[in-house]
mmCIF file of the N, C-alpha and C atoms, coordinates in Angstrom:
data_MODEL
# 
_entry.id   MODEL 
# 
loop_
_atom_site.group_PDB 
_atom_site.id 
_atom_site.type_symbol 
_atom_site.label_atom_id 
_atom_site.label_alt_id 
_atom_site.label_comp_id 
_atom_site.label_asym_id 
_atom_site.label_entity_id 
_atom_site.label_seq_id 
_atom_site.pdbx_PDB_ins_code 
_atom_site.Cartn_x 
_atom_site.Cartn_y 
_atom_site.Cartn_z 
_atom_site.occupancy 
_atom_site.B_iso_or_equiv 
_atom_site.pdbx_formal_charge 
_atom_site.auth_seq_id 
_atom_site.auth_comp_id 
_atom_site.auth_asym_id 
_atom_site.auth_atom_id 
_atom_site.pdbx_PDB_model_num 
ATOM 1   N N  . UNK A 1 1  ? 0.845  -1.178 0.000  1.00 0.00 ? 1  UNK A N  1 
ATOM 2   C CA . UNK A 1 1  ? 0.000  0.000  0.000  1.00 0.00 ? 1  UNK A CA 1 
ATOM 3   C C  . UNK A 1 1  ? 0.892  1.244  0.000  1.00 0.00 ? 1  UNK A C  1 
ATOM 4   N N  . UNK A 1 2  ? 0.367  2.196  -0.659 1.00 0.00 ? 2  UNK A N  1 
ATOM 5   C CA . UNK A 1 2  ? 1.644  3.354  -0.813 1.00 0.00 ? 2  UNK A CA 1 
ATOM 6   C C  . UNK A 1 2  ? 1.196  4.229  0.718  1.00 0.00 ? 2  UNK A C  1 
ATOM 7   N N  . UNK A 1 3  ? 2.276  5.112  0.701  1.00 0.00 ? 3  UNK A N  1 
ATOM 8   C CA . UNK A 1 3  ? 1.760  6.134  1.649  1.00 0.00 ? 3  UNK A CA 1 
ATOM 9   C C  . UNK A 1 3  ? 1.544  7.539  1.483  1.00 0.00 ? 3  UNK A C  1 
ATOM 10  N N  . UNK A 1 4  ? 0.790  8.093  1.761  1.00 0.00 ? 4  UNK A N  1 
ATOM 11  C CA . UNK A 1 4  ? 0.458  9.415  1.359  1.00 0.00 ? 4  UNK A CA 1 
ATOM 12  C C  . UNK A 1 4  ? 1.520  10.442 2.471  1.00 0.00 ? 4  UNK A C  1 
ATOM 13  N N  . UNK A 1 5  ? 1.358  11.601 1.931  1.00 0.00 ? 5  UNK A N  1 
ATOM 14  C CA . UNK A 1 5  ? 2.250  12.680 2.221  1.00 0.00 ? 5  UNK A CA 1 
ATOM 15  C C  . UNK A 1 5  ? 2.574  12.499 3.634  1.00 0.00 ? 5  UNK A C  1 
ATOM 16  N N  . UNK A 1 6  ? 1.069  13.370 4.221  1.00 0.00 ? 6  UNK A N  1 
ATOM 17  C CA . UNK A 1 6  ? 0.518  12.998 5.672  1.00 0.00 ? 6  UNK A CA 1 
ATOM 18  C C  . UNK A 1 6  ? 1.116  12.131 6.035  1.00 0.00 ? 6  UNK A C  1 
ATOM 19  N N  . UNK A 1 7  ? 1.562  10.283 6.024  1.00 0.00 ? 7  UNK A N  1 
ATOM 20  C CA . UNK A 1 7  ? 1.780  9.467  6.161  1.00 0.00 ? 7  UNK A CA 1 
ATOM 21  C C  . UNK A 1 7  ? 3.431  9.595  6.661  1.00 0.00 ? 7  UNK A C  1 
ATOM 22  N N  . UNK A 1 8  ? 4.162  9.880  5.831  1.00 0.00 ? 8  UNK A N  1 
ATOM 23  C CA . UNK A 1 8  ? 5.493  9.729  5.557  1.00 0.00 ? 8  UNK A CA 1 
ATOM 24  C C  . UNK A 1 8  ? 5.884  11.045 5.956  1.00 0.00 ? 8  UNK A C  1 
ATOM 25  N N  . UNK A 1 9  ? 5.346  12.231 6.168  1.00 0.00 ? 9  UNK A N  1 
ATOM 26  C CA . UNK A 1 9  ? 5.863  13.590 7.774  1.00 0.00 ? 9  UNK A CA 1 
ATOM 27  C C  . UNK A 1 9  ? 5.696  12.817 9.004  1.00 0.00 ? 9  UNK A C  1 
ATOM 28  N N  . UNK A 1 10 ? 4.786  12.502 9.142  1.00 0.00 ? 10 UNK A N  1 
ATOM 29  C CA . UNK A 1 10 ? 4.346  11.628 11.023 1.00 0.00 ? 10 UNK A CA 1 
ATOM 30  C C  . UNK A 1 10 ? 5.406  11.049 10.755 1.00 0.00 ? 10 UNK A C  1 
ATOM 31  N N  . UNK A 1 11 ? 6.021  10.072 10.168 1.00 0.00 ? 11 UNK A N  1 
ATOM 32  C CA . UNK A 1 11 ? 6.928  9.245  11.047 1.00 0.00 ? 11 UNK A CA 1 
ATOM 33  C C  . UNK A 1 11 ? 8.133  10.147 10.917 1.00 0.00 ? 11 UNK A C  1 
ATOM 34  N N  . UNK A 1 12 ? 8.634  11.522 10.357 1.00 0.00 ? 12 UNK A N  1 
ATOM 35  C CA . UNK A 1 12 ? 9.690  12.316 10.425 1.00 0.00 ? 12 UNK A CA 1 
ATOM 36  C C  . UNK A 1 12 ? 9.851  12.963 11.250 1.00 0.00 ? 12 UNK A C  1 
ATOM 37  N N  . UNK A 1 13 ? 11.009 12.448 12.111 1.00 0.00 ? 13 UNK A N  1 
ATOM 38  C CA . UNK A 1 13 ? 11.035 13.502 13.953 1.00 0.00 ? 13 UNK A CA 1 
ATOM 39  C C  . UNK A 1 13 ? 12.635 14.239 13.617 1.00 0.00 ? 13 UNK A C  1 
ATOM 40  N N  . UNK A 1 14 ? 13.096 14.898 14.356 1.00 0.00 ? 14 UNK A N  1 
ATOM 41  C CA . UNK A 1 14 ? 14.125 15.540 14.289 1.00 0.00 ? 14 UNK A CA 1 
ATOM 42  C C  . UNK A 1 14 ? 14.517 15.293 15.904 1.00 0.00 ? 14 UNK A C  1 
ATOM 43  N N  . UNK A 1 15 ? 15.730 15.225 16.503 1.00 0.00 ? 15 UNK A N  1 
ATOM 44  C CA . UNK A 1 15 ? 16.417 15.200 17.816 1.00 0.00 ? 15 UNK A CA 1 
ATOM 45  C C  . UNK A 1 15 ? 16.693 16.331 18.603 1.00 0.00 ? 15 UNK A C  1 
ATOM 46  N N  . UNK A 1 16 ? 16.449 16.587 19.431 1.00 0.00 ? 16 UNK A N  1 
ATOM 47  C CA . UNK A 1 16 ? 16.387 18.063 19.433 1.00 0.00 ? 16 UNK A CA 1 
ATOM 48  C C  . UNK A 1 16 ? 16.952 18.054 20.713 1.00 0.00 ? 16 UNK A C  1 
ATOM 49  N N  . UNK A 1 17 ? 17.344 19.030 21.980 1.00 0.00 ? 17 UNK A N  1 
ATOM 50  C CA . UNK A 1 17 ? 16.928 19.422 23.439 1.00 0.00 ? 17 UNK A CA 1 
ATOM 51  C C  . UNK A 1 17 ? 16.960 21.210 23.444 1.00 0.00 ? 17 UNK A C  1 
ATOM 52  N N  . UNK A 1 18 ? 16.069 20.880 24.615 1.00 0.00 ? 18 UNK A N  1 
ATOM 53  C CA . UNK A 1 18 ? 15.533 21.865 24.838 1.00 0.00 ? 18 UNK A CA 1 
ATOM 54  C C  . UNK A 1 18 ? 15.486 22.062 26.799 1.00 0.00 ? 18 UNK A C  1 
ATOM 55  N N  . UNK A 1 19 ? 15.738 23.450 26.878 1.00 0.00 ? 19 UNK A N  1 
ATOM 56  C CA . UNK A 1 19 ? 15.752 23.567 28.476 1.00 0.00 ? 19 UNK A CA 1 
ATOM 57  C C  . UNK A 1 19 ? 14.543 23.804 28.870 1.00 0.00 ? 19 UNK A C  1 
ATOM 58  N N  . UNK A 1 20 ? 13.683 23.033 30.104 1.00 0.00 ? 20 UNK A N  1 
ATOM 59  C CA . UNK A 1 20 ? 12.244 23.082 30.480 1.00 0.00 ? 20 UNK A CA 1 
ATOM 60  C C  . UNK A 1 20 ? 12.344 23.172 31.959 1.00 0.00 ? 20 UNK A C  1 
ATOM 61  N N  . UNK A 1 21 ? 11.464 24.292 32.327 1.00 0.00 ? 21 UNK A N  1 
ATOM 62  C CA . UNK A 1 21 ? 11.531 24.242 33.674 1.00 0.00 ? 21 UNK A CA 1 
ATOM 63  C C  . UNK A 1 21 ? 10.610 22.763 34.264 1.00 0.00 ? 21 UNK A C  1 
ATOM 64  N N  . UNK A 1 22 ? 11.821 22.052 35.227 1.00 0.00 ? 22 UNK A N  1 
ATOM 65  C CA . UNK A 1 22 ? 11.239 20.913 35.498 1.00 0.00 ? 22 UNK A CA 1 
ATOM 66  C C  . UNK A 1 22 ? 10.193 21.039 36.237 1.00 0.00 ? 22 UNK A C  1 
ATOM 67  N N  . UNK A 1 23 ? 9.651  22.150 36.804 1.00 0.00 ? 23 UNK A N  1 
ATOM 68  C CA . UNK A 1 23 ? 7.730  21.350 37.446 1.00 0.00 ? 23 UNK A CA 1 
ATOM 69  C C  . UNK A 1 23 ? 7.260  21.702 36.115 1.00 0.00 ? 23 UNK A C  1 
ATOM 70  N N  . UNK A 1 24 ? 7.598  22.187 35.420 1.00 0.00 ? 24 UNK A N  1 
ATOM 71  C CA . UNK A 1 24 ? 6.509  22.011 33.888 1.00 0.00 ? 24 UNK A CA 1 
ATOM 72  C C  . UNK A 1 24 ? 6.895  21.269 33.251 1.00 0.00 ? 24 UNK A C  1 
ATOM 73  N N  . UNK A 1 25 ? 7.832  20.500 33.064 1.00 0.00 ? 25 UNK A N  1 
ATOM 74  C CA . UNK A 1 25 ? 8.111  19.199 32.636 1.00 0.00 ? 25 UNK A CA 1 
ATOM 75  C C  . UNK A 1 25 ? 7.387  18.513 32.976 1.00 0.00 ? 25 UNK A C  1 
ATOM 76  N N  . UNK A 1 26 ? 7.343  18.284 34.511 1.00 0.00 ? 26 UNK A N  1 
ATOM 77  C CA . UNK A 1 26 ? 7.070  17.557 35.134 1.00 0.00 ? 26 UNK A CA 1 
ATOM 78  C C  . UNK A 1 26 ? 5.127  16.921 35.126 1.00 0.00 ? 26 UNK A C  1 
ATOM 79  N N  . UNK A 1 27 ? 4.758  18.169 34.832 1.00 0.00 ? 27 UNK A N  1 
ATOM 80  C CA . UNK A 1 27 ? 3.332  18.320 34.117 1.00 0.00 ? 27 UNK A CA 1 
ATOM 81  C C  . UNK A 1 27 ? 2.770  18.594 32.675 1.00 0.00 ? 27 UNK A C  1 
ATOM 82  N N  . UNK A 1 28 ? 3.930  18.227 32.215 1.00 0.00 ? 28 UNK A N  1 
ATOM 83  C CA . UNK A 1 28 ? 3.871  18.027 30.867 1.00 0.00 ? 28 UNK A CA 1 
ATOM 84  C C  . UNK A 1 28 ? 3.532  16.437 30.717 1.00 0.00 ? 28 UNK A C  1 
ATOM 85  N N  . UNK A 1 29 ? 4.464  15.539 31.520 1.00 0.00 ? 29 UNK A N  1 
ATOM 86  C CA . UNK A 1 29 ? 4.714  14.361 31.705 1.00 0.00 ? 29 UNK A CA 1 
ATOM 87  C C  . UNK A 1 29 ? 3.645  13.341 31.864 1.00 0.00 ? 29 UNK A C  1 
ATOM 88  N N  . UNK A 1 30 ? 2.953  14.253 33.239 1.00 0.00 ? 30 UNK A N  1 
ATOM 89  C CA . UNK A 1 30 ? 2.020  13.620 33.921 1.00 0.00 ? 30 UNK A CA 1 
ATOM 90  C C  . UNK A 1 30 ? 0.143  14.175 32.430 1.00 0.00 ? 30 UNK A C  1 
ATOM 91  N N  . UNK A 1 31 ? 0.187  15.295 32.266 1.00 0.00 ? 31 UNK A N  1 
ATOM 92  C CA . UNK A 1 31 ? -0.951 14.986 30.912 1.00 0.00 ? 31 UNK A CA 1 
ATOM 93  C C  . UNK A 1 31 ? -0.714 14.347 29.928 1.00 0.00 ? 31 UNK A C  1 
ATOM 94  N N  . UNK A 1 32 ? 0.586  13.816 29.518 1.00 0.00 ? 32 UNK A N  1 
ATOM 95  C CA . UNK A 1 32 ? 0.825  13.002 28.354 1.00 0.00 ? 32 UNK A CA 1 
ATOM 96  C C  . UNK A 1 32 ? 0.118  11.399 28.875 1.00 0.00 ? 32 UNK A C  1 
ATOM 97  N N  . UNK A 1 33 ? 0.632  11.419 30.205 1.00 0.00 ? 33 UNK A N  1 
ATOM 98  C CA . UNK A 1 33 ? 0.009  9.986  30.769 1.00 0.00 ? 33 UNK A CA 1 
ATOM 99  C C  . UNK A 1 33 ? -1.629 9.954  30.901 1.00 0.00 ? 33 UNK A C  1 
ATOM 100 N N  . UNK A 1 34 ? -1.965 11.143 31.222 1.00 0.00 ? 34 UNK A N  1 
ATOM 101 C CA . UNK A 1 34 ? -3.550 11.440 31.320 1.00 0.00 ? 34 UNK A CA 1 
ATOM 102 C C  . UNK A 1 34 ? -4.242 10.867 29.978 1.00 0.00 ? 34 UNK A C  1 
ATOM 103 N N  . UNK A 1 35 ? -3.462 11.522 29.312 1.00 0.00 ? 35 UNK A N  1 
ATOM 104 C CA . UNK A 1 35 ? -4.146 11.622 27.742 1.00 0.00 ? 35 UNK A CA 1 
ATOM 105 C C  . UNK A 1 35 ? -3.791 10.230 27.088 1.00 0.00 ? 35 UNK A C  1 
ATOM 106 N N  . UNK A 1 36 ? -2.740 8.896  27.606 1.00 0.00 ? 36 UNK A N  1 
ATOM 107 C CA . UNK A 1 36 ? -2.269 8.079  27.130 1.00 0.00 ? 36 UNK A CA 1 
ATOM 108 C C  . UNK A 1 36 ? -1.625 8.755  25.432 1.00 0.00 ? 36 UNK A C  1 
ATOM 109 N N  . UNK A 1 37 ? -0.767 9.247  25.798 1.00 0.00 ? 37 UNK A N  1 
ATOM 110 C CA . UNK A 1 37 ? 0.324  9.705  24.141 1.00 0.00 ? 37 UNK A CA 1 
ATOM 111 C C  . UNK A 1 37 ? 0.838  10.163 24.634 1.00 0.00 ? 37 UNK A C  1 
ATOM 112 N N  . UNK A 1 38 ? 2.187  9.834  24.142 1.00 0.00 ? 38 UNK A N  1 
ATOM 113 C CA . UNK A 1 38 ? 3.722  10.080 23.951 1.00 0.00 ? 38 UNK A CA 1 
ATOM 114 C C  . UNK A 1 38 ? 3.847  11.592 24.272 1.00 0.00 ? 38 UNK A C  1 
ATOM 115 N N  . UNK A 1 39 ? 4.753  11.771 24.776 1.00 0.00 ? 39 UNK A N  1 
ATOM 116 C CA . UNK A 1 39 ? 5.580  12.924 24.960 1.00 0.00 ? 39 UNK A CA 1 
ATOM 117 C C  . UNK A 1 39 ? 5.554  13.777 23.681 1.00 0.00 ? 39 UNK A C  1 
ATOM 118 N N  . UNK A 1 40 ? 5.870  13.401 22.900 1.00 0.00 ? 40 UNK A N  1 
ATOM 119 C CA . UNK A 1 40 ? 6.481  13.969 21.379 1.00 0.00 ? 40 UNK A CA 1 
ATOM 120 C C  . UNK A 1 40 ? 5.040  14.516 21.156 1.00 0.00 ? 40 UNK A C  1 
ATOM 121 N N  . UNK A 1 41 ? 4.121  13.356 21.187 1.00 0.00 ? 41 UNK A N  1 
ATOM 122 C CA . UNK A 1 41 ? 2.457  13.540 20.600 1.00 0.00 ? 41 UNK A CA 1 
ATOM 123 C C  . UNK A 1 41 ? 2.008  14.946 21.336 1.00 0.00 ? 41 UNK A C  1 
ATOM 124 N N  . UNK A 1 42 ? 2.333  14.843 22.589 1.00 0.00 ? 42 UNK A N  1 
ATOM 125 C CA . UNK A 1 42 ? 1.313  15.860 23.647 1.00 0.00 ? 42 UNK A CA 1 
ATOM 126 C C  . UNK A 1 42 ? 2.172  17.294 22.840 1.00 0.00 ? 42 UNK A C  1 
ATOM 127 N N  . UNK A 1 43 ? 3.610  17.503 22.994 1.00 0.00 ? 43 UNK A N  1 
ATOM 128 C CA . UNK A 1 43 ? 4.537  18.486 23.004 1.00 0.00 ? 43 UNK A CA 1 
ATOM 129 C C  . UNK A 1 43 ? 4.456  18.884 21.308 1.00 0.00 ? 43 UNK A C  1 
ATOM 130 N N  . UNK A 1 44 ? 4.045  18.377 20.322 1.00 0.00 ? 44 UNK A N  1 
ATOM 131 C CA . UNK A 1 44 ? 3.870  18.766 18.728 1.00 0.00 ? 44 UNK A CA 1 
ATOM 132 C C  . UNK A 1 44 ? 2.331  19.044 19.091 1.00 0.00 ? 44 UNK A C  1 
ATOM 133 N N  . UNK A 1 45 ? 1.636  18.679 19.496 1.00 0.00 ? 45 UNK A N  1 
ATOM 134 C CA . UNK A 1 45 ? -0.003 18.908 19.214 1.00 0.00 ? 45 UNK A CA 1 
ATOM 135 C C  . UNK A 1 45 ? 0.138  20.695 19.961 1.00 0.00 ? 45 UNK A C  1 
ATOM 136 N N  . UNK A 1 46 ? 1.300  20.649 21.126 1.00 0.00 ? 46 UNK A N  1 
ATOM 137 C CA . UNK A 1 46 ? 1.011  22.243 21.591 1.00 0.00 ? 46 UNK A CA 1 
ATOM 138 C C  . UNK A 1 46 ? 1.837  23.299 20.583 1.00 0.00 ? 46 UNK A C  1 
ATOM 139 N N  . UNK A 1 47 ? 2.703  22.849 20.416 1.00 0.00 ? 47 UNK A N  1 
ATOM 140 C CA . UNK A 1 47 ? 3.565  23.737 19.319 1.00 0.00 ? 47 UNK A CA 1 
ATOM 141 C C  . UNK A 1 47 ? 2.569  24.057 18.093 1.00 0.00 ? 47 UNK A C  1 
ATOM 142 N N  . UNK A 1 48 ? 1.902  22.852 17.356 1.00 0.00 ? 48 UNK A N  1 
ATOM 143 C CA . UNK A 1 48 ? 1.143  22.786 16.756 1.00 0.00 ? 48 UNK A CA 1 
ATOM 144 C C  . UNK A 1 48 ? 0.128  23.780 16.732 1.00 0.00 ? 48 UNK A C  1 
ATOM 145 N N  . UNK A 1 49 ? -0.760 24.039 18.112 1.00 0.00 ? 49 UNK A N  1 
ATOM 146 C CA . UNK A 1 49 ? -1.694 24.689 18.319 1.00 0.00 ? 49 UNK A CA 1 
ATOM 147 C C  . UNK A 1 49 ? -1.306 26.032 18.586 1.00 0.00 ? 49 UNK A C  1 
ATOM 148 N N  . UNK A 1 50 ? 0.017  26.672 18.903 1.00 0.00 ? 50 UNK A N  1 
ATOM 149 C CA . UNK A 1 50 ? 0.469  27.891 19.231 1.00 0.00 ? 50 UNK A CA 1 
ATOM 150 C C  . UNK A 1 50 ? 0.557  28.579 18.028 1.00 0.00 ? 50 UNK A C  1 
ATOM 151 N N  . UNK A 1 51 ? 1.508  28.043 17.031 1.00 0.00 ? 51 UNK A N  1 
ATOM 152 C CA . UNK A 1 51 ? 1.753  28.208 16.123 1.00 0.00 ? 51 UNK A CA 1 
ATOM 153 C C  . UNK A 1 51 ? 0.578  28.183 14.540 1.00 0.00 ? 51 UNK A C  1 
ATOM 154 N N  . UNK A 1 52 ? -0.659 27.776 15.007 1.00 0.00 ? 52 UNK A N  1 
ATOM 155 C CA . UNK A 1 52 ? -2.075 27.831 14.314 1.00 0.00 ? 52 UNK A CA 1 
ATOM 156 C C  . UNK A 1 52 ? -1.552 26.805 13.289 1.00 0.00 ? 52 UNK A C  1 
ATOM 157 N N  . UNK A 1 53 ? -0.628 25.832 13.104 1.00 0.00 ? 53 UNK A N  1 
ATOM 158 C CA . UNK A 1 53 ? -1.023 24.404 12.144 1.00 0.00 ? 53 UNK A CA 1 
ATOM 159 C C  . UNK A 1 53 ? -1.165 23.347 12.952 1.00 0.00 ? 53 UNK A C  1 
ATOM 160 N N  . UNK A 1 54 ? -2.311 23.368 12.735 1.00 0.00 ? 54 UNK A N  1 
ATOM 161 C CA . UNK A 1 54 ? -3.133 21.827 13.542 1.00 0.00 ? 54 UNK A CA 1 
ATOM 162 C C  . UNK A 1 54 ? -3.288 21.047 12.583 1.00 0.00 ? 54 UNK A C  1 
ATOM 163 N N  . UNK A 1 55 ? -3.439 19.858 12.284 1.00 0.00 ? 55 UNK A N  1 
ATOM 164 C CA . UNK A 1 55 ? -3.612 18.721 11.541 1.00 0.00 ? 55 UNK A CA 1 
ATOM 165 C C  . UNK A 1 55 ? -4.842 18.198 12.092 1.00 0.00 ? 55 UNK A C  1 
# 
C-alpha cells in the first residue's frame, strides 16, 4: 500500500533538546500519561496549536 504525504511527515522527527523548567516538565509528563500519548504527541499537538497548524 503506498503512503500518502501525511503518512510519511508523522513518522519524520528531528532530535532536538531543549531547556524546560522541570515542574513544567514535570506536568507536561504527567498529561501526556492522562491523555495516554507520547511525549512527542502531547509536546507537537502544543507547538502545533500555538503556532495555528493543527492537523
Amino acid at each position: 500500500m503506498a503512503k500518502g504525504k501525511a503518512d510519511e511527515n508523522e513518522n519524520e522527527r528531528v532530535t532536538t533538546s531543549l531547556k524546560i523548567d522541570p515542574k513544567l516538565w514535570k506536568k507536561v509528563k504527567m498529561k501526556a500519561i492522562e491523555r495516554d500519548m507520547n511525549l512527542y504527541e502531547l509536546v507537537e499537538r502544543a507547538l502545533r496549536k500555538e503556532i495555528g497548524d493543527e492537523w
